[in-house]
N, C-alpha and C positions, 0 to 999 in steps of 0.2 A: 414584448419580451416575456416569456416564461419563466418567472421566480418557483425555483424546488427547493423544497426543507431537505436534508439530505442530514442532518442531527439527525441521531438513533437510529441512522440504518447502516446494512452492514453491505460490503463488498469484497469481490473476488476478485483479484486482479492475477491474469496470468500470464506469461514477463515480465515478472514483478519485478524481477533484477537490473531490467532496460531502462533506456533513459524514459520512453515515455511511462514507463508503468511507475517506476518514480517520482515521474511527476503526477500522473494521476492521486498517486498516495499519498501525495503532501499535499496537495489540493482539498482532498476528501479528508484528510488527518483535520485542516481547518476547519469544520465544519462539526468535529467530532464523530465522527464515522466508526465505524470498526470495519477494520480493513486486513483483508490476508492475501499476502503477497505468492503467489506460486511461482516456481521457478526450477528447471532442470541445473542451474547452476549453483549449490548450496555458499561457494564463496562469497560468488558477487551477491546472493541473495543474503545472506550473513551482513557483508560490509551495507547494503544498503539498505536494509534495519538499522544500523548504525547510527548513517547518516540521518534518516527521518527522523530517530528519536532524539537525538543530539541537533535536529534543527526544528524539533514540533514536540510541543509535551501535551498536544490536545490527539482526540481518540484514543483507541483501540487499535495495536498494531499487532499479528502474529504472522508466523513463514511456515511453508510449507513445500520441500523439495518435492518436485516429482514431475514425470515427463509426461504431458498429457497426449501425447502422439498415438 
């Protein structure tokens, strides 16, 4: 099995607002990550900032709307 330090590193996650991209966030939020969520839906990407920080107070969380298509 391959053990990774994944402390102080940062990620992009983009369908940050979907169920996996939420969960990859609160995985990586463990570990203290800084993590930016991208997403063409600013609501759900709103509400599920919410949620992360309200169920994880380790990392760096920021959002960023935009449609990368």
């Amino acid at each position: 099995m391959i053990n990774y330090q994944l402390s102080n590193s940062a990620f992009i996650i983009t369908g940050g607002a979907g169920l996996l991209g939420k969960s990859i966030a609160y995985e990586l939020l463990q570990s203290d990550s800084t993590i930016v969520l991208v997403d063409i839906n600013a609501k759900l990407l709103d509400e599920c900032i919410h949620q992360l920080k309200s169920h994880c107070d380790r990392g760096k969380l920021f959002s960023i709307e935009l449609d990368i298509t």
